[in-house]
N, C-alpha and C positions, 0 to 999 in steps of 0.2 A: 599540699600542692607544691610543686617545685617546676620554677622555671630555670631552662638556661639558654644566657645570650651567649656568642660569640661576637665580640669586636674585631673586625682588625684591620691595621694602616700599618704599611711600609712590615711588615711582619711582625708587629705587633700584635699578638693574642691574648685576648682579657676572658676567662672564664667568669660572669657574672650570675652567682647562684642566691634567689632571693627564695627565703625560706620561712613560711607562712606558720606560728606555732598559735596555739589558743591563745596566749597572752598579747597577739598581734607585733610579738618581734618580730624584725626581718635581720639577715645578718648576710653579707658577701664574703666568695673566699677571695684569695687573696690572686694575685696573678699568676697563671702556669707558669713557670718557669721565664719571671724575670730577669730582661738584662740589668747584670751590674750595676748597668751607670743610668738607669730609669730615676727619674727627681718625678718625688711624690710626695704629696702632705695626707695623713690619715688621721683625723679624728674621732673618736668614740666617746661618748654619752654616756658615762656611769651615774647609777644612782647612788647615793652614800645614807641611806637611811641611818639613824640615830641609836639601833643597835642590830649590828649585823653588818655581813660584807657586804662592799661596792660592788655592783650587780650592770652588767654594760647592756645598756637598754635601745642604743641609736648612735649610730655613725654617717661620716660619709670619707668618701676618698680624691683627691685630684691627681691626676699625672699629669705632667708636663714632658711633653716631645712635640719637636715644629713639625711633623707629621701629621699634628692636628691641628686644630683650627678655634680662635679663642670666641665664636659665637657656639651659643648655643645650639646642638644640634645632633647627628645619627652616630656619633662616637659618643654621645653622650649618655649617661641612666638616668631616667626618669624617677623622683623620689616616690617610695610608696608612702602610702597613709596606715602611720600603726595604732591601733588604739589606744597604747597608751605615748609615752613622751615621743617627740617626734627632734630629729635634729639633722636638716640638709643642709643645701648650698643654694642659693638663688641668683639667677644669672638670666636677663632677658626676657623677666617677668616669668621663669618656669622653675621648681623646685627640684632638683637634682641631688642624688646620692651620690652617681660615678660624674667627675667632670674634666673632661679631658681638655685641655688647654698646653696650646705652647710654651718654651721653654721663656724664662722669666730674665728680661732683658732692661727693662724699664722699670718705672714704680708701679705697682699692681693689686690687686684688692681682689681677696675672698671673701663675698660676705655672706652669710650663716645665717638660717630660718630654721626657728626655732615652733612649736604647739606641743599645747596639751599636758605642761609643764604643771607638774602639782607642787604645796607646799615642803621644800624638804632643801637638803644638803646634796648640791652633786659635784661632777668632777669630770672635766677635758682631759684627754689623753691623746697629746697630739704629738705624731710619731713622724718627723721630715728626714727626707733621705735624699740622698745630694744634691740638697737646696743652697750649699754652705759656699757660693761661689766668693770670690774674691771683693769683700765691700759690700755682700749683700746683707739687709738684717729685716729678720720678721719681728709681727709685734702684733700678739689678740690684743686686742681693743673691747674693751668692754662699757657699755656706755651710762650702765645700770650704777657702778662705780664709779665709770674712771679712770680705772685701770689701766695700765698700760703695759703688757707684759712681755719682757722679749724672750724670742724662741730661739732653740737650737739649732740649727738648719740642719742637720744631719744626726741627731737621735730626738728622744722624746721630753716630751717639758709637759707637766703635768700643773691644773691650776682647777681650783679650786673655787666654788661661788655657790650662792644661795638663792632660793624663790622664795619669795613674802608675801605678804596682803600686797604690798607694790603694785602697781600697774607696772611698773617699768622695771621690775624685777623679774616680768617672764614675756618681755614685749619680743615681739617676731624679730627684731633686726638690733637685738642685743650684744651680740658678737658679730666682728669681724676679723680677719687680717690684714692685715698692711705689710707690704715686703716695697724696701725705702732698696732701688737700687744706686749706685753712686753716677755721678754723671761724668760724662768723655771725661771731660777736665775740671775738677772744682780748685777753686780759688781759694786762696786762704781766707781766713776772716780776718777782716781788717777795723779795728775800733777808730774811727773818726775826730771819737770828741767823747769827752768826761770830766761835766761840771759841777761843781759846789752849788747849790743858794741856803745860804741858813736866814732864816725866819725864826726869831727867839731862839725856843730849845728844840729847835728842830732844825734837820741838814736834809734838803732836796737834792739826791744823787740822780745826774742826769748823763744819760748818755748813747750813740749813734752806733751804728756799727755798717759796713757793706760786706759783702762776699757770704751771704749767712746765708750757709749752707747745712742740712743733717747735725745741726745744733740743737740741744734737748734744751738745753736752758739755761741763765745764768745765775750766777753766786755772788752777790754784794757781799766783800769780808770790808771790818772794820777792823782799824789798831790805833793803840795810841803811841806808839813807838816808832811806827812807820814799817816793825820789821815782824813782829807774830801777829798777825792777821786774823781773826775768826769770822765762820759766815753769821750773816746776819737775817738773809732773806733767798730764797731762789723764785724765780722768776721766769715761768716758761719761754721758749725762743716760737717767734711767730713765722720763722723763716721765711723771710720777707726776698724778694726779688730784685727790690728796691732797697735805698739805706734807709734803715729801721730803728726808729726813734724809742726806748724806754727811761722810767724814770721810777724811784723808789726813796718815799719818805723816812726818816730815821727820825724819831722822837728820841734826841740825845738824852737829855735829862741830866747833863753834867758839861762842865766845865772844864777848861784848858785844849792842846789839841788833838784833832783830830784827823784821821788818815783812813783813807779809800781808792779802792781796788774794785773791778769787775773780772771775774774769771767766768769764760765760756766755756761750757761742756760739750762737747761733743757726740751724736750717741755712740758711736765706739768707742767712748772714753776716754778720748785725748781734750787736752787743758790749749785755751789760749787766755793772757792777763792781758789786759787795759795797762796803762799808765799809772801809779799813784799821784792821787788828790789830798790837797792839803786845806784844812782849815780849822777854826781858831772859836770857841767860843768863851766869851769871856762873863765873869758875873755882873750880872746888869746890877744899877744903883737901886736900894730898894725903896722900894713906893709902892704905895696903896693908890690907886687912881680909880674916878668915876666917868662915864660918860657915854653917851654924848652929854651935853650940857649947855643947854636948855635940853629937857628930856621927853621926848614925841613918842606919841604909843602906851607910855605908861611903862616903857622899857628900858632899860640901862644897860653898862657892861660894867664887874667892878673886877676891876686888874691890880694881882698880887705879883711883887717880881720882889725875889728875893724874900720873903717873908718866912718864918717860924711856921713848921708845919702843923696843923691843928685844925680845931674847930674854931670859928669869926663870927659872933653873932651879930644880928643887923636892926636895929631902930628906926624907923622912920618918922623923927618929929615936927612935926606941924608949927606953923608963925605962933600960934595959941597954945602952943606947950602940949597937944594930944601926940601920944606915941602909940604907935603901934608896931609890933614885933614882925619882922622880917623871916622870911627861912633863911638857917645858918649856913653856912659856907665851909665846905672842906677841903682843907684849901693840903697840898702832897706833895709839887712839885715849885721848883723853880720859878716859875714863871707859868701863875691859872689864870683865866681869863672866864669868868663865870656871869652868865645873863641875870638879871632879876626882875621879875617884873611886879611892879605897885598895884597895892588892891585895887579893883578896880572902879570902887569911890573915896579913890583920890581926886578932891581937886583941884583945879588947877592953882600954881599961885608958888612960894615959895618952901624949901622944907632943906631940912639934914638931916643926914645920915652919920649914926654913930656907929664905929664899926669896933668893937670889943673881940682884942686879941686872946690866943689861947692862953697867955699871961696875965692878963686882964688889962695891958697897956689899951688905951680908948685912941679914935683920931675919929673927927669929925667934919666932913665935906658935906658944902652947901650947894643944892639942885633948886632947878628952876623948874616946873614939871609945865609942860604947856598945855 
């Protein structure tokens, strides 16, 4: 059986030919004798089984011209149901193949419905043709992943993904597009503020930004020279409307100074840097510390700053001379900070702790246990 529609706005002609085979594929041709300057996104549904060609199983197509109209409705094709994978467009609670939508001016959203999806390897082949307006950027979005993949606005960008045991590997609303267009007038971004706190062997990199705008994310670099830099961290941008507060811990684990930078990404790719930050950590005096002291709960903290890295064994003796063995301690950096807590018929009353280094040098601290 073969149906054919004719559409047409402003003389705009769409031959719409859906063609029914035993395997429940349908496939459309393409449009009579398009204009030139027609902005279209077309996706097609391969299968990639694990030996053999990729086999195109479901598609759909958008045009954009203001000759139509962005609800849902009689320029529109309705999707069929094939029996096997199924892959449309969903718009106003109705599933669509052909979706004919105005010319893309603002930010805008295709989003994709997906059935019937079996375990296997497939593949998007999605063909945009002069989407590529000045500023504008696509992006499937994939939610199964995470992905975030930009498009070509004016040829094909081809992406790759898989169906699992997942629930959320073949859920209906797994893909989308995003087309981020730029606004009248964007502001630069402007960094506010970028502070230090260091806490032991650690540096709290803190800092503001306004005008964040089509920013992907930022780059903590760290140096100790002030002048080669490397990243340390990136840090997606929340593109905030408002000034936008982030902040990102650095477990130094070393000594003398230290220097810091944030560089803003752009998604077109351009760089803005923050100001460099300066700060200083220096070797703490070293000690073995216990505490609290008198000790509640039957729990302690014992604090190594500066010590020999190894294993610490621990004793617990009793006013009457009974010892009992402790778990040992491994102790790696700078400055550990390790809980321990007492059998739990311990009690109360007074006790030491001998604490044997990986040397075997011994130190002994006296606890109150309440």
């Amino acid at each position: 059986m073969k149906n054919q529609n004719t559409l047409k706005r402003k003389g705009l002609t769409l031959f719409l030919s859906t063609i029914l085979t035993m395997a429940g594929f349908h496939a459309w041709s393409e449009p009579l004798n398009p204009p030139p300057t027609l902005e279209s996104m077309k996706v097609s549904l391969f299968a990639v089984p694990a030996s053999g060609a990729a086999t195109m199983v479901d598609g759909n197509l958008t045009n954009y011209d203001d000759a139509f109209d962005n609800a849902a409705g009689l320029d529109d094709a309705l999707k069929m149901n094939n029996f096997g994978e199924n892959f449309g467009i969903i718009r106003d609670g109705l599933s669509l193949s052909i979706e004919q939508r105005k010319k893309i001016t603002v930010n805008d959203t295709t989003f994709f419905v997906m059935w019937n999806m079996v375990r296997q390897n497939y593949r998007l082949r999605l063909i945009a043709k002069n989407l590529d307006h000045p500023g504008v950027e696509g992006f499937l979005e994939d939610s199964f992943t995470g992905n975030r993949t930009s498009l070509d606005l004016n040829d094909t960008t081809m992406v790759d993904f898989t169906v699992t045991t997942d629930p959320a590997s073949y859920a209906h609303d797994r893909f989308r597009i995003v087309y981020v267009y730029p606004p009248a007038i964007a502001l630069p971004l402007v960094f506010t503020d970028l502070q230090l706190s260091v806490n032991a062997f650690s540096v709290q990199v803190a800092w503001k930004v306004e005008n964040e705008n089509a920013i992907q994310d930022y780059s903590i670099e760290h140096a100790t020279d002030a002048t080669n830099f490397t990243s340390l961290k990136s840090v997606p941008a929340l593109n905030s409307a408002s000034i936008q507060s982030y902040q990102f811990k650095d477990p130094v684990n070393r000594t003398g100074e230290h220097f810091y930078r944030v560089k803003a990404i752009s998604r077109s790719g351009s760089t803005v840097y923050s100001q460099v930050a300066k700060t200083t950590i220096e070797i703490p005096e070293a000690d073995i510390s216990v505490y609290p002291n008198p000790v509640v709960n039957k729990t302690l903290q014992i604090s190594f700053r500066s010590q020999a890295p190894g294993k610490y064994h621990l004793q617990l003796i009793a006013s009457n001379g009974t010892v009992q063995m402790l778990p040992s301690i491994q102790v790696s950096g700078m400055h550990v900070i390790t809980p321990v807590v007492l059998p739990r018929q311990t009690a109360a009353g007074i006790y030491r702790i001998k604490i044997t280094s990986p040397d075997n040098t011994m130190i002994v601290k006296t606890i109150n246990v309440l």
